[in-house]
LOZA-937877 format. One record per residue (C-alpha): z, y, x. Coordinates in steps of 0.1 Angstrom, whole numbers, plus 5000, padded with zeros to 4 digits. Layout:
! residues N
ZYX
...
! end
This chain:
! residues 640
704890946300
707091156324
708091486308
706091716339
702491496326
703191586289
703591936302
700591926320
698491746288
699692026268
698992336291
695292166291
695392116253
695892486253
692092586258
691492456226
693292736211
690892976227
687692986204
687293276177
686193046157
688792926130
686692626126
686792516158
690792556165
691592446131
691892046141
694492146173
696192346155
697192066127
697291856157
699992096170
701992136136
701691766132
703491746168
706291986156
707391846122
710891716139
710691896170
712092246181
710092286210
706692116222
708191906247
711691786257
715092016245
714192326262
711592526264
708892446295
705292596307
704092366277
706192596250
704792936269
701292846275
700392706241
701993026227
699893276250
697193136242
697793146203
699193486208
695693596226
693393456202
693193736175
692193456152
694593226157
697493476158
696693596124
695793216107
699393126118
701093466099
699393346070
702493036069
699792786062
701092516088
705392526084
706092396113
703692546134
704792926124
708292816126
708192696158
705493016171
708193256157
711493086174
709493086206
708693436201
712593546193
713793356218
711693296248
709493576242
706893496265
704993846286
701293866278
698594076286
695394066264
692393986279
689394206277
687194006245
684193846255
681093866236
680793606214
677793426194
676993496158
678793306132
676593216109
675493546094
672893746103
673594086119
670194176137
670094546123
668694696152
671694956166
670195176190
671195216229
673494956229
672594866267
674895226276
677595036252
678695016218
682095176204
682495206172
685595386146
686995326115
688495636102
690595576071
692995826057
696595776048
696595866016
696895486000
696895126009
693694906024
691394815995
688594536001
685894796005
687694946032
688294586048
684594536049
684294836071
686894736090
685294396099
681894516107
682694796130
685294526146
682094296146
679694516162
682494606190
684494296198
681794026187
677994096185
679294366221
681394386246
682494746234
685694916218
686694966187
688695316182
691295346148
691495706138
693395806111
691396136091
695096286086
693696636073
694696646039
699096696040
699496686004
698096325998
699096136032
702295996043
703995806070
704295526047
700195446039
699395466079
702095206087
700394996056
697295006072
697794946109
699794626096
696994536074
694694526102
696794336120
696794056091
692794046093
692793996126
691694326137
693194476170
691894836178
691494926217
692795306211
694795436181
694095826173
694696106148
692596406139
695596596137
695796476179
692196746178
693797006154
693897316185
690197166193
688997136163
690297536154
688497606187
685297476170
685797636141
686197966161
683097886178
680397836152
681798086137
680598316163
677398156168
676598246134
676997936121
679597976095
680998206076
684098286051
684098266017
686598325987
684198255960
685998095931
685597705930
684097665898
681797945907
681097785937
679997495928
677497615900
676197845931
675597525949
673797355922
671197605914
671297725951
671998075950
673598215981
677598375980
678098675979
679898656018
677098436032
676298746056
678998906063
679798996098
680798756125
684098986129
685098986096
684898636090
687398546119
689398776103
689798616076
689998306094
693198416109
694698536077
693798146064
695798056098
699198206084
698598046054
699798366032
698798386000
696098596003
694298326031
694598086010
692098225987
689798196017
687897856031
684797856058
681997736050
678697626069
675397816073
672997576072
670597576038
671497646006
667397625992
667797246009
667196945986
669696775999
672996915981
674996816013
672997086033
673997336006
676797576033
679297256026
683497406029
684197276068
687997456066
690397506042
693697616039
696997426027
700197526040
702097246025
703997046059
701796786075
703696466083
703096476116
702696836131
705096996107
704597306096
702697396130
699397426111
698297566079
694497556080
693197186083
689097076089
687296916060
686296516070
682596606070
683596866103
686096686117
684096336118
681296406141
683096636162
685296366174
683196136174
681296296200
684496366216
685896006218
682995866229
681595666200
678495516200
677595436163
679195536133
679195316109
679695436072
678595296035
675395446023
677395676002
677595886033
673295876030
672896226020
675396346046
674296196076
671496506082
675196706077
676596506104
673996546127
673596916120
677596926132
676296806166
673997016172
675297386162
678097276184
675397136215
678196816214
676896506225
674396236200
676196036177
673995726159
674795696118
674195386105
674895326067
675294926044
676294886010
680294956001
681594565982
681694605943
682994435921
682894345884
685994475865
687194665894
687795045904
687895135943
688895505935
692195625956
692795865931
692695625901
694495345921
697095615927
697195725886
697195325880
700395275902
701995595890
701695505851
703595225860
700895005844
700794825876
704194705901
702794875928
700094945961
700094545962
700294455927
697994115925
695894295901
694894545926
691994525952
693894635979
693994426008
698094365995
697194295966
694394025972
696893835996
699893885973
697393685951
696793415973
693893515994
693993386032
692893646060
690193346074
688693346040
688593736035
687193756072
684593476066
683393646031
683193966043
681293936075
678493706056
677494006034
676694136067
675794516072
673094496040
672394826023
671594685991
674294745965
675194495944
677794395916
679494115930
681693885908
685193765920
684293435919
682093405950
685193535974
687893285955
685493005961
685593085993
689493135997
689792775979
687792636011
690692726030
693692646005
692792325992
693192106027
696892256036
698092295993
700992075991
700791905957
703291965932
704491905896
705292145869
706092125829
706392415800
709492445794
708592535756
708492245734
708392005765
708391675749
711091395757
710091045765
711490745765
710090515790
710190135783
708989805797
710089545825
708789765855
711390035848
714290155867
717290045853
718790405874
716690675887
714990585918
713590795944
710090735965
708390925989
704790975984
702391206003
702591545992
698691555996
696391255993
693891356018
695991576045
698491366054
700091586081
701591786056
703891536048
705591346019
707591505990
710591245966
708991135932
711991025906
711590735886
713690695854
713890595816
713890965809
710791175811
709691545803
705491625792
703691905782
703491975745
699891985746
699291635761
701891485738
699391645714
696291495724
697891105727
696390875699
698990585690
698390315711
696490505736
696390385777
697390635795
697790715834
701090845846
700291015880
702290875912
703190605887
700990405866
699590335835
701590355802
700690265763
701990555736
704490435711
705990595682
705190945685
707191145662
706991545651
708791785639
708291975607
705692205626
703891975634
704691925671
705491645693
709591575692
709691275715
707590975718
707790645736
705590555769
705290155775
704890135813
701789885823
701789885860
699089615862
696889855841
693690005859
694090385868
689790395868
689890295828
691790555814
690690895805
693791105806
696191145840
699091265828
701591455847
704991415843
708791485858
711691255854
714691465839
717391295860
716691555888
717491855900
714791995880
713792365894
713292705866
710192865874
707493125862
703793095869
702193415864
698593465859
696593805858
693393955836
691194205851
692494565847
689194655832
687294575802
684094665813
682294515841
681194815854
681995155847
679195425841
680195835851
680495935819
682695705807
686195735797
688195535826
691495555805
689795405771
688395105794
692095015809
693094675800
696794715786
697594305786
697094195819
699693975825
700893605814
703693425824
704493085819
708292965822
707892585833
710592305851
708692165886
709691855905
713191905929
710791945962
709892295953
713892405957
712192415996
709092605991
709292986007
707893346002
704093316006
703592946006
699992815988
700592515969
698492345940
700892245907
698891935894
696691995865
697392345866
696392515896
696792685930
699592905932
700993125956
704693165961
706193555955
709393455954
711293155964
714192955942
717493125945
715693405966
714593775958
711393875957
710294145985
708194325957
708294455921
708294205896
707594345856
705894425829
703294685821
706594965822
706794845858
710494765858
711694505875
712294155853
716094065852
715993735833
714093595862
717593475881
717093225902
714093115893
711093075916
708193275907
704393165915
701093355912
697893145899
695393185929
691893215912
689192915923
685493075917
685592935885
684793125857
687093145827
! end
């Protein structure tokens, strides 16, 4: 075929890209990495309308885009990023269509949506993405891009200068990013500050709010038996008096906050004159030291969100109590209706969501870091070996619930391993601790190492083949070498059956070396134990497999108990093994399955340096790693 037709074929292969469904575009786009495995560009030496076209339409598909960062097809995101770098195609995203539901049911009833839906999510800067905050990410993305044709606004709540920083916003927006989450219009409540001081100023005056200096502790025992302070009726003029004073931030306004007039006899505590402005004149990172008085979340929220234009806000039912707060906002300021709607926060067993314990965690060095695989955070779960498709399918199929339940981990790895098992190259590794030696005898054996290639997975053959080394000379694990009777048929994998022979030990009682009588013509289906195995005359690579505990004891934590006492101190294992020559190749973030002992992801590659902390529980980094490749054991859903 004429190199202008297999342009053509391809620029019509392209609308298969198009679907938000992962599903549906995962067959092209093996197709597509199958096309690539010796090819630099899609058709011919150069790059053509095939090379640009395929790309836009990969780059447009939110989806897509985000599957391929996740380096689950090699040649594919090779190829996608050299086009990128070098062509770097212009493209203008398309407004998103509404879409069907996909396969979970969100009927929950959102009011107005015929005037159209935009939704927020307003996370502050103060830490890294955990899961509960990607489940709110997802659904207000949902209800905007998917279940409407509306907008989805990304505000960051950037009112609170002595916990945010530059660092944590970048974190997030590229976390987003990575689930597949593209904001029409990125904001800051620090963009509002001068308005949200003019509101301030202005409920003030309506008699609305007031200012008070009562003593925290004293304040909050006021609030509990609802008594009312001492300043709840002072004048109108003396309250913006001291609302300038908080403005300079001198010493004596920052003995001063406002607080709202609302109810302090009101069942609901959140009614009880809640603090709406505070002062803190510690430098904001991004206005400087322009402002020293800053609005609480539960003022600036609804304000803006009237302002902005949203439609629905959509929170977790912790918020359920505030809400009637919320809407109060709206009204002593006559801004325009904002719908709340409120479902369950995710919990899990073993696991604390807290930013302020996350952040003691991480600084007591207990953990490496913000995406330690241990952690929750949307960092940590991928630096674990969790795929964006799978966090995006589990997530969205709890739906917009309110019930709260304890979820265990195992339903969200079972549904990562959906997604890793089909593209997992299969590898081989052995302990390097008492690994035994074998000799291996009989007429079917190499009289000098030979090489095969064999598929590096039995079922996806796209991904390729990987070299097998046959010799006289192979390594086990000690604890097979254990489990061998004399005598005993055994299956070599990517080799063949074999007898046992002359197993000796050592004076400890362990396997020294042992003899292994190849029977080729022996049946594979007969034989209860498939061994694996690694010929020693390779290029045999050092690795360590790492696998993680929970970093709690208990499965759930009750309010009066002691976090610290419930911290589990031995959370990590690592494993120092030799794998077959083919993983010399592997790179940073690659999901591959060791036979026999699991999926793993790949942190750092052979001869490489990892991008993150490696350690212990002091948190310092581990020097006797070298060269080594290092490999995190991606959980299955199976319960250990």
């Amino acid at each position: 075929m004429a190199a202008a037709d297999l342009i053509k074929e391809w620029e019509k292969r392209a609308e298969a890209f198009k679907p938000l469904n992962l599903k549906q575009i995962e067959g092209p786009l093996a197709e597509l990495d199958a096309h690539l495995t010796l090819r630099t560009y899609i058709v011919g030496y150069a790059p053509t309308e095939a090379d640009t076209t395929v790309w836009k339409a990969l780059r447009s598909n939110r989806i897509a885009s985000s599957y391929i960062k996740q380096n689950l097809m090699l040649n594919l995101c090779r190829w996608y990023r050299f086009i990128e770098e070098t062509v770097k195609p212009e493209i203008e995203l398309a407004t998103r269509p509404k879409v069907a539901d996909e396969g979970a049911s969100y009927d929950i009833g959102l009011q107005d949506t015929g005037k159209g839906v935009v939704t927020r999510f307003p996370p502050e800067p103060s830490g890294y993405l955990h899961i509960g905050h990607a489940k709110a990410a997802l659904l207000n993305d949902y209800f905007a891009h998917k279940k409407y044709q509306g907008k989805l606004i990304l505000r960051f709540d950037d009112t609170n200068p002595i916990k945010e920083k530059q660092e944590f916003q970048d974190s997030i927006i590229y976390d987003l990013e990575l689930m597949g989450i593209k904001p029409d219009q990125v904001t800051h409540t620090s963009d509002y500050f001068q308005e949200l001081y003019d509101f301030c100023v202005q409920i003030i005056k309506n008699g609305h709010a007031y200012a008070d200096n009562t003593p925290q502790d004293v304040l909050r025992e006021e609030r509990l038996a609802r008594v009312d302070s001492k300043n709840r009726n002072n004048s109108v003029e003396e309250s913006l008096k001291h609302f300038e004073e908080m403005k300079t931030g001198s010493t004596e306004g920052q003995k001063w906050y406002i607080r709202a007039k609302i109810d302090m006899k009101d069942n609901n505590g959140a009614m009880r004159d809640p603090v709406i402005y505070r002062c803190s004149p510690e430098p904001h990172h991004r206005t400087g030291s322009t402002w020293k008085i800053y609005p609480t979340y539960d003022f600036a929220c609804p304000l803006i969100d009237a302002h902005e234009g949203v439609t629905h806000a959509l929170r977790t039912t912790e918020y359920n109590d505030r809400d009637a707060q919320y809407q109060w906002m709206l009204k002593a300021l006559n801004l325009r209706h904002v719908y709340n709607w409120n479902f369950a926060r995710m919990s899990f067993i073993r696991t604390f969501l807290s930013k302020r314990k996350l952040t003691k965690v991480v600084d007591s060095g207990l953990v490496w870091g913000w995406d330690d695989p241990r952690f929750p955070t949307v960092r940590g779960i991928r630096r674990r070996g969790m795929t964006v498709p799978a966090l995006q399918e589990f997530i969205l199929k709890q739906g917009p619930s309110k019930s709260i339940v304890l979820m265990d981990w195992t339903s969200i790895w079972a549904t990562n391993k959906k997604f890793i098992d089909p593209i997992a190259g299969r590898y081989t590794a052995v302990e390097e601790q008492d690994a035994v030696t074998c000799t291996v005898i009989g007429k079917d054996v190499p009289e000098s190492p030979k090489t095969e290639e064999k598929d590096i997975h039995l079922k996806t053959k796209d991904l390729g083949k990987k070299q097998v080394v046959f010799s006289k000379t192979v390594i086990l694990d000690q604890v097979d070498a254990q489990s061998f009777d004399d005598g005993e048929e055994i299956t070599l994998m990517n080799w063949g059956n074999a007898f046992v022979r002359n197993a000796k030990k050592d004076n400890s009682g362990k396997v020294s070396s042992l003899e292994l009588e190849l029977n080729l013509a022996g049946d594979v289906k007969t034989t209860k134990k498939k061994i694996t195995w690694l010929s020693k005359d390779q290029d045999l690579v050092p690795v360590y497999l790492y696998d993680f505990d929970y970093l709690l004891t208990k499965d759930k934590l009750e309010e009066d108990d002691d976090f610290d006492s419930f911290l589990n101190k031995s959370t990590e294992k690592r494993t120092r093994c030799l794998a077959d020559l083919n993983v010399r190749k592997l790179k940073e973030d690659d999901i591959i399955q060791f036979d026999r002992k699991g999926f793993f992801r790949c942190d750092k590659p052979f001869g490489g340096s990892s991008r993150a902390k490696l350690g212990g529980v002091d948190g310092k980094v581990t020097e006797e790693i070298g060269e080594a490749a290092v490999f995190f054991q991606i959980p299955t859903g199976k319960s250990k």
